[in-house]
C-alpha positions as CSV (number, residue, x, y, z in Angstrom):
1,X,7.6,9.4,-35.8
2,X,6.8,11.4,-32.9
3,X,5.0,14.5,-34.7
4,X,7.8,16.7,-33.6
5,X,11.2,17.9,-34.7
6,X,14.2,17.3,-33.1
7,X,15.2,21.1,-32.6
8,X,11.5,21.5,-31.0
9,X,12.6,18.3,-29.1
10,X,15.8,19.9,-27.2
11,X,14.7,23.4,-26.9
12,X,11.4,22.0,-24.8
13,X,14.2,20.1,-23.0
14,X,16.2,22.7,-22.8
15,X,13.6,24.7,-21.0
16,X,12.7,22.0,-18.7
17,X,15.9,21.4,-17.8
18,X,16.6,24.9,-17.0
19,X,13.8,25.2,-14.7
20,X,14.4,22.2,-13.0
21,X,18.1,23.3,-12.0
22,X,16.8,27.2,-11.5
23,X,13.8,25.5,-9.1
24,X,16.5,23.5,-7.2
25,X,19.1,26.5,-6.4
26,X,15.8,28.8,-5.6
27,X,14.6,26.1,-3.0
28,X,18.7,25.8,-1.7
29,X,18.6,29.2,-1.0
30,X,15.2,29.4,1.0
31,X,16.2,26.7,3.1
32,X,19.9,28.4,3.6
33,X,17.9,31.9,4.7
34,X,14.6,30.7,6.5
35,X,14.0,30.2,9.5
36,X,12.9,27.1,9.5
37,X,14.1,23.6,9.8
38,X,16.5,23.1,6.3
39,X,15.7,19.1,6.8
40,X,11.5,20.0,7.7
41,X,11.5,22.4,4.6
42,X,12.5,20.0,2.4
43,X,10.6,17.3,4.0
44,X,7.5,19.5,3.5
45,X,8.3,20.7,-0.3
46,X,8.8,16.6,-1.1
47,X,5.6,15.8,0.4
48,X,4.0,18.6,-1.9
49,X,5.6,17.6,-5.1
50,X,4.4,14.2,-4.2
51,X,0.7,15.4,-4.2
52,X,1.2,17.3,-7.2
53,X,2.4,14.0,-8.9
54,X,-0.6,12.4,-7.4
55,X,-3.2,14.6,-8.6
56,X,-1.6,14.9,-12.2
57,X,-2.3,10.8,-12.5
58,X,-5.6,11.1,-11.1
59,X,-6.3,13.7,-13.8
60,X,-9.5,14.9,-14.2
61,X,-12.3,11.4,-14.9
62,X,-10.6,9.5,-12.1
63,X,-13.1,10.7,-9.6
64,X,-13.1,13.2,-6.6
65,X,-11.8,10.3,-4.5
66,X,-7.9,11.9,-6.3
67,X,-8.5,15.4,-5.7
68,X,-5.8,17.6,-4.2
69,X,-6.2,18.3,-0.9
70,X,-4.0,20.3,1.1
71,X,-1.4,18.9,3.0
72,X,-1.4,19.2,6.9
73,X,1.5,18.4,9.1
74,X,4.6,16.2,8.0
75,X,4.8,13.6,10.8
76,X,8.4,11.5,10.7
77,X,8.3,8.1,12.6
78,X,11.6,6.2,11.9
79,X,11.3,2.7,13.1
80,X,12.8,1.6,16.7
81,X,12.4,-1.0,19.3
82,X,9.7,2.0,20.7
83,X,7.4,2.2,17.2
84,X,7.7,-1.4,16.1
85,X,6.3,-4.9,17.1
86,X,6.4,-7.9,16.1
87,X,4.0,-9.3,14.4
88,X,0.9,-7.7,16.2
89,X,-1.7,-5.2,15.6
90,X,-1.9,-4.2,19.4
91,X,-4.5,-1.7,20.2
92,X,-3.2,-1.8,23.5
93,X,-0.1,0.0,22.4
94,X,-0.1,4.2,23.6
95,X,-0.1,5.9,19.5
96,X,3.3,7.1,18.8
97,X,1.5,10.3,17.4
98,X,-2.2,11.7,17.2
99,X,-2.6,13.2,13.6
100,X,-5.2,15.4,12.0
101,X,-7.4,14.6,8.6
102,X,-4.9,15.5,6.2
103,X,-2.0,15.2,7.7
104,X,1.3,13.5,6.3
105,X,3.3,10.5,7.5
106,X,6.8,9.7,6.8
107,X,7.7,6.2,7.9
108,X,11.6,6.3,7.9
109,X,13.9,3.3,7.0
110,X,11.3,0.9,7.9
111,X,12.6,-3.2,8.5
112,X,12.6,-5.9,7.3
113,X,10.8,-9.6,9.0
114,X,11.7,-10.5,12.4
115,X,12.7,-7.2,13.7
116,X,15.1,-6.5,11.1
117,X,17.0,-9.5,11.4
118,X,16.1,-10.3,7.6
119,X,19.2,-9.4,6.1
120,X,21.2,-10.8,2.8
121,X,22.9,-14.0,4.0
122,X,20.9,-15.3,6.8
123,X,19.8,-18.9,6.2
124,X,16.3,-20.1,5.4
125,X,16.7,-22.6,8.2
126,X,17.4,-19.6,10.5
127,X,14.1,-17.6,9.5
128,X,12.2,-21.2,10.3
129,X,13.5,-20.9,13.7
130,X,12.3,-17.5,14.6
131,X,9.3,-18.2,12.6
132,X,8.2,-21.0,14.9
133,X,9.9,-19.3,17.8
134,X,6.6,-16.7,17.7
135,X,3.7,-18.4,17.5
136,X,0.7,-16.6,18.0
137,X,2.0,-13.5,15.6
138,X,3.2,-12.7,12.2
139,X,6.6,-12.6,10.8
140,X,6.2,-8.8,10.0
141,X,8.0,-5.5,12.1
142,X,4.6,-3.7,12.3
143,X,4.5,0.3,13.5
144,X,2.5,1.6,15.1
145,X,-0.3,2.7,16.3
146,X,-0.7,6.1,14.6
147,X,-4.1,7.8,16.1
148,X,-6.0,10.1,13.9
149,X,-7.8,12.9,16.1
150,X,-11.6,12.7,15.8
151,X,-11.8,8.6,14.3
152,X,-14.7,6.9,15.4
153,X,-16.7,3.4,14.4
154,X,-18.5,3.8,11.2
155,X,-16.1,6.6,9.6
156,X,-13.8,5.9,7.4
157,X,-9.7,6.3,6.4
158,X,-8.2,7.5,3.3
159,X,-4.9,6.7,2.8
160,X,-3.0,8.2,0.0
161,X,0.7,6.6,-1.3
162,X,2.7,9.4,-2.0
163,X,6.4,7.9,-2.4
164,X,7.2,4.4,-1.6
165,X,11.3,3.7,-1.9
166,X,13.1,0.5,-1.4
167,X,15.8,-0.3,0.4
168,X,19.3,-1.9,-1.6
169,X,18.0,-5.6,-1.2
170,X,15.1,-8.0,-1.2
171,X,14.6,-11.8,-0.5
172,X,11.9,-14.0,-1.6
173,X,11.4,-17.6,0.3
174,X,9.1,-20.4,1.1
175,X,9.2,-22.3,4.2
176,X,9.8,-25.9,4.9
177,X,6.7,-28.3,4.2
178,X,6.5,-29.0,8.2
179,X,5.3,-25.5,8.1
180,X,2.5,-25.8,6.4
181,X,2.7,-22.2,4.8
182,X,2.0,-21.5,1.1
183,X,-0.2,-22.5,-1.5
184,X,1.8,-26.3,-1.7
185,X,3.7,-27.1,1.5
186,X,3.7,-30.5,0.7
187,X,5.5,-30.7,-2.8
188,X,8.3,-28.8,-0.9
189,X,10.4,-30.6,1.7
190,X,13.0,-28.4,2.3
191,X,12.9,-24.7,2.5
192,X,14.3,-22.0,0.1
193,X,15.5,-18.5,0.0
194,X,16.4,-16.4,-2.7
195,X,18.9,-13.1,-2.0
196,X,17.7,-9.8,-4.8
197,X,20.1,-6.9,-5.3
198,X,17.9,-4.0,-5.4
199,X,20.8,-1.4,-6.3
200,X,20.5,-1.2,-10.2
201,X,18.5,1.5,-10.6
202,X,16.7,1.3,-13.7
203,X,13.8,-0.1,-12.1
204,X,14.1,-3.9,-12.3
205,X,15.7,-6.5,-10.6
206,X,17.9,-9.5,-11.9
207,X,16.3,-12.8,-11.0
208,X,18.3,-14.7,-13.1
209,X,20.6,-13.9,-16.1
210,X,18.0,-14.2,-18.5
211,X,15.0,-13.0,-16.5
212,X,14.2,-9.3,-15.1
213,X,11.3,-8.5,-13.5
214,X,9.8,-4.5,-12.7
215,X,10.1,-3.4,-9.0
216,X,6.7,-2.2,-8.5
217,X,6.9,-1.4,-4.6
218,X,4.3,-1.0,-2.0
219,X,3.6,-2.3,1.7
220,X,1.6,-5.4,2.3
221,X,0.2,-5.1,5.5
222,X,-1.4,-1.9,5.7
223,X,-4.8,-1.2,8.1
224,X,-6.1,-0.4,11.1
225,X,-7.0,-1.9,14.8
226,X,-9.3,-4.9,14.8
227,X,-12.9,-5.0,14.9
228,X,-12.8,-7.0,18.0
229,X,-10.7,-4.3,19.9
230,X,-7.8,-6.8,21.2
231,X,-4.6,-7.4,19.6
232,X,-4.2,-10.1,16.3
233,X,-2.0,-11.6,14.4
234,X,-0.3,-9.2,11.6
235,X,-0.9,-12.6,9.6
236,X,-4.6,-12.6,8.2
237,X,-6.3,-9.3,6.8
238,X,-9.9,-8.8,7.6
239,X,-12.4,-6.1,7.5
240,X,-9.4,-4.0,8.9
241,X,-7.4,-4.1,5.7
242,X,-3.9,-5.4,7.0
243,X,-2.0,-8.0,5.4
244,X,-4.0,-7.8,2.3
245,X,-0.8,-8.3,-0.4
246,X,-2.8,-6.2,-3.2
247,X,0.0,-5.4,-5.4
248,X,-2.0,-2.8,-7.0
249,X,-1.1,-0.3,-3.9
250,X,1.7,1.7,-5.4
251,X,2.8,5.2,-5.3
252,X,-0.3,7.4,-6.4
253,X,-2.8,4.8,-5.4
254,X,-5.7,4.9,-2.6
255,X,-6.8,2.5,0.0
256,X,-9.9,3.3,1.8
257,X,-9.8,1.6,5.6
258,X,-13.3,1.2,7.8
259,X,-12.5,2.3,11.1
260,X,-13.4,-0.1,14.1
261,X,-11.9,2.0,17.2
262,X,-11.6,5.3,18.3
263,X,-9.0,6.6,16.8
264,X,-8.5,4.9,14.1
265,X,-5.0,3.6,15.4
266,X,-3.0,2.4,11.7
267,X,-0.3,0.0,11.0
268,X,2.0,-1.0,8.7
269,X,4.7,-3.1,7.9
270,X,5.7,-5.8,5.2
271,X,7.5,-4.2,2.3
272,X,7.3,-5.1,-0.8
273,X,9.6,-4.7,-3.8
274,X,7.2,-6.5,-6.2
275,X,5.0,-9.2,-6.2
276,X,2.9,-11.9,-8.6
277,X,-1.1,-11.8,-7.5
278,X,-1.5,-14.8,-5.5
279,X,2.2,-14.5,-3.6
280,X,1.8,-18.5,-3.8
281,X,4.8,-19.3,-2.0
282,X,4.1,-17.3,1.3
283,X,6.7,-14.4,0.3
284,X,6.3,-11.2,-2.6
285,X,10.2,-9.6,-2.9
286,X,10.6,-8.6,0.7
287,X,12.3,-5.8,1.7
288,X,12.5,-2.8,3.9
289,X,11.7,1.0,2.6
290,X,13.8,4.2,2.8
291,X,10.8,6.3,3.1
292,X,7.2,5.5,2.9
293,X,5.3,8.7,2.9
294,X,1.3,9.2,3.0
295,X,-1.4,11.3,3.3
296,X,-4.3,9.9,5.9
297,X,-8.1,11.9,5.3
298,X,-10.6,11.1,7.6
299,X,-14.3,10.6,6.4
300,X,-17.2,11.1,9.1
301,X,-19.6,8.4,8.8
302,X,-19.0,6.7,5.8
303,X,-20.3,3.8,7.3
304,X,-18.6,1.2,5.1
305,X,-18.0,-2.6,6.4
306,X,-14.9,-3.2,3.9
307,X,-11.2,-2.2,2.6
308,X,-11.3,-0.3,-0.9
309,X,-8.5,0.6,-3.2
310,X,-8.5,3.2,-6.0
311,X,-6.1,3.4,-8.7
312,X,-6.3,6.4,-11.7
313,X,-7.7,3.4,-13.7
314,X,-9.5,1.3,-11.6
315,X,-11.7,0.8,-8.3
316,X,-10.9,-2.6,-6.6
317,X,-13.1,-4.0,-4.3
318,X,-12.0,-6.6,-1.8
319,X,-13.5,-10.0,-0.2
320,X,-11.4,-11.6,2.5
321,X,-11.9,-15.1,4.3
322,X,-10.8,-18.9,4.5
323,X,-12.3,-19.6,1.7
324,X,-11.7,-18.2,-2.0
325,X,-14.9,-19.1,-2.9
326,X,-16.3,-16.8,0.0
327,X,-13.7,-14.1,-0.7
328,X,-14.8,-13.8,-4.2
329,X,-18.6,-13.6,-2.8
330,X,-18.2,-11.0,-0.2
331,X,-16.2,-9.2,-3.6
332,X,-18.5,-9.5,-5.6
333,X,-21.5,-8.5,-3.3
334,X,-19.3,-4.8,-2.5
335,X,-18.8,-4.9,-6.4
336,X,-22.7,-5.0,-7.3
337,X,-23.1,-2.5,-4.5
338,X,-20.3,0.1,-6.0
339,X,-21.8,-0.3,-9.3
340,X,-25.4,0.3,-8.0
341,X,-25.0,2.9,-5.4
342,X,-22.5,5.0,-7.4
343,X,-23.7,3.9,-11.3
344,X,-27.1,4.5,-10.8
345,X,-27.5,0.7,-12.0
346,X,-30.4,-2.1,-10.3
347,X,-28.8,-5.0,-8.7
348,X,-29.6,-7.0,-11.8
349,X,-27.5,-4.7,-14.2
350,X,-24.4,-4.3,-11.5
351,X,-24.6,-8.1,-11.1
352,X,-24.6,-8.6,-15.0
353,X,-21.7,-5.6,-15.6
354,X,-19.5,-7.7,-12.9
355,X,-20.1,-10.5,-15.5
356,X,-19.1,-8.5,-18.3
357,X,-16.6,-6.0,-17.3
358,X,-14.9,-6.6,-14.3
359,X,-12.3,-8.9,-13.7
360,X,-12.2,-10.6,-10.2
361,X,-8.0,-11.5,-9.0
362,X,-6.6,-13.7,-6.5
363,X,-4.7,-11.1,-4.3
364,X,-3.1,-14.3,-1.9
365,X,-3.9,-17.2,-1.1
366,X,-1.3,-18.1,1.5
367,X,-2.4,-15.7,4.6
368,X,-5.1,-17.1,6.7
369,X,-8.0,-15.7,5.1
370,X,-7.5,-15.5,1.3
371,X,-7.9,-12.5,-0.9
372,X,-9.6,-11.1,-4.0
373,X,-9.7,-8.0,-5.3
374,X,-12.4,-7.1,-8.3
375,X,-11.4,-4.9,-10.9
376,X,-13.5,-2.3,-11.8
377,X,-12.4,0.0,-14.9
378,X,-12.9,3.4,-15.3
379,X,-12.6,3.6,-18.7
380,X,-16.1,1.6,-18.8
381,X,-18.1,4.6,-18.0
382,X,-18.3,8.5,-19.8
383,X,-15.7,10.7,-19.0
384,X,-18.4,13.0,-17.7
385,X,-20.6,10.5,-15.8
386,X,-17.5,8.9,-14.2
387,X,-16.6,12.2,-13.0
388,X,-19.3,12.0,-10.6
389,X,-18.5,8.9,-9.3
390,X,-16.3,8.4,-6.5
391,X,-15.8,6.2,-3.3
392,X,-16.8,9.2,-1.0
């Protein structure tokens, strides 16, 4: 069936295993005999296999955007009453580090809503009381700031997902109607929450005895400080990425970040372990991570106005605001001005390939200002042609 023979089969297993097992006692023994940091060597050689595994699902007609670049410095920020807030992107806040373009972050068993106080058990009439109990900010533990050395207005961030790994549990809830959260408040009285065992292993998660859904983690607030240079609500994403909830963001995916302030000055929080576009009833699987790890490349005067995302298959563009009509207008417009600037199309062609080839998804609907994200395939364009294309 597979064009191959059995013995083939096992001695190309063979092989691989052996040089996984020879490549893990070689890499033991430097880290027993050098003198550096056992722990910061392997931090460093994960952080490299990462890249390796990012590059090799770029491959090579996913644009330059995925190239390999080296990596600079492994930064590890654990989170602590010192790194975290609550529910704020406060420029106001000293950076816990200054990094260079290039340079790799580690974001160490990260919590979950409220602080950590989240946790398997607590009742859903318990999270409504801290929930109202903070008015003013969102119900995510946000870290940060992380500064990037040289970031000014008009250039812009690269951040690349490297690994993104869950914690052992998840919850998924909706709020009380008095609330008024989520897509229907008012066909739900009461509120709900919903306890996930994230332990199995195999990739997917129980959510009831005949139903299993994929873990596809990533973070859903991810971005940078504010536009107007105060401190805002972790709640509504914006021009500054944040809590944009695109599901798409997994490990080996791209989001590209305007920057408003010098500096740069990222956050992140709200982790996800999967989640449906739309997240209609306020929550994706919530969770906490054991590691999130990225790479953050700084462009000089890129001098775009809006969040990007690039996947080895597709370039999503993003429209924010109160309105899902608006949000699918702003976009489409940074759709028809992908298509034109990078496809060497008119306006009239990009705004007719939109029409015909791009699919435009509600990312949320349940954050303030609502989300969609347009779809752009690669696939659409020749191998060689699509080569040259690329977000920077």
């Amino acid at each position: 069936m597979f064009g191959c023979s059995e013995g083939w089969f096992g001695k190309r297993f063979s092989r691989a295993l052996t040089g996984f097992l020879n490549g893990e006692r070689a890499r033991k023994e430097r880290a027993a005999r050098d003198a550096l940091d056992g722990t910061e060597l392997a931090s460093r050689y994960e952080a490299w296999q990462a890249q390796r595994e990012l590059h090799a699902l770029a491959g090579p007609s996913s644009g330059s955007t995925m190239a390999a670049i080296p990596l600079g410095r492994v930064w590890t920020i654990p989170s602590t009453l010192e790194t975290v807030d609550l529910g704020l992107f406060d420029p106001g806040r000293p950076p816990i580090v200054t990094i260079d373009s290039g340079d790799v972050v580690v974001y160490q068993n990260t919590w979950t809503h409220f602080l950590n106080r989240l946790q398997p058990g607590v009742p859903i009439d318990e999270l409504t009381k801290m929930r109202k109990s903070a008015p003013g900010r969102g119900v995510h533990s946000i870290i940060g700031p992380v500064a990037v050395a040289d970031a000014a207005p008009g250039d812009l961030l690269e951040i690349r997902f490297l690994t993104l790994r869950t914690t052992g549990f998840g919850a998924n809830f909706h709020n009380a109607g008095e609330t008024r959260t989520g897509a229907l408040p008012a066909d739900f009285e009461h509120g709900h929450i919903h306890y996930f065992d994230l332990h199995g292993g195999d990739g997917y998660v129980e959510f009831a005895p005949h139903i299993k859904l994929e873990l596809r983690p990533f973070q859903g607030t991810f971005g940078v400080a504010h536009p107007s240079g105060v401190a805002v609500s972790s709640v509504a994403p914006g021009q500054h990425a944040g809590n944009i909830d695109v599901k798409e963001l997994t490990a080996g995916t791209t989001l590209f970040v305007p920057v408003w302030l010098r500096g740069g000055l990222i956050f992140t929080g709200d982790s996800h372990a999967l989640q449906g576009d739309g997240e209609v009833n306020i929550t994706a699987l919530e969770t906490a991570m054991e590691e999130v790890r990225v790479q953050v490349i700084l462009h000089k005067r890129a001098n775009y106005t809006w969040p990007m995302i690039e996947t080895p298959t597709h370039w999503l563009m993003l429209g924010l605001h109160e309105s899902l009509n608006e949000a699918l207008r702003i976009s489409l417009r940074n759709t028809i001005d992908f298509l034109s600037s990078k496809a060497n199309l008119s306006r009239e062609d990009a705004y007719g390939l939109a029409s015909l080839a791009v699919d435009f998804r509600v990312s949320q609907m349940v954050d303030v200002n609502n989300g969609i994200h347009a779809m752009i395939p690669k696939s659409i364009f020749a191998p060689d042609f699509r080569a040259t294309m690329s977000i920077v």
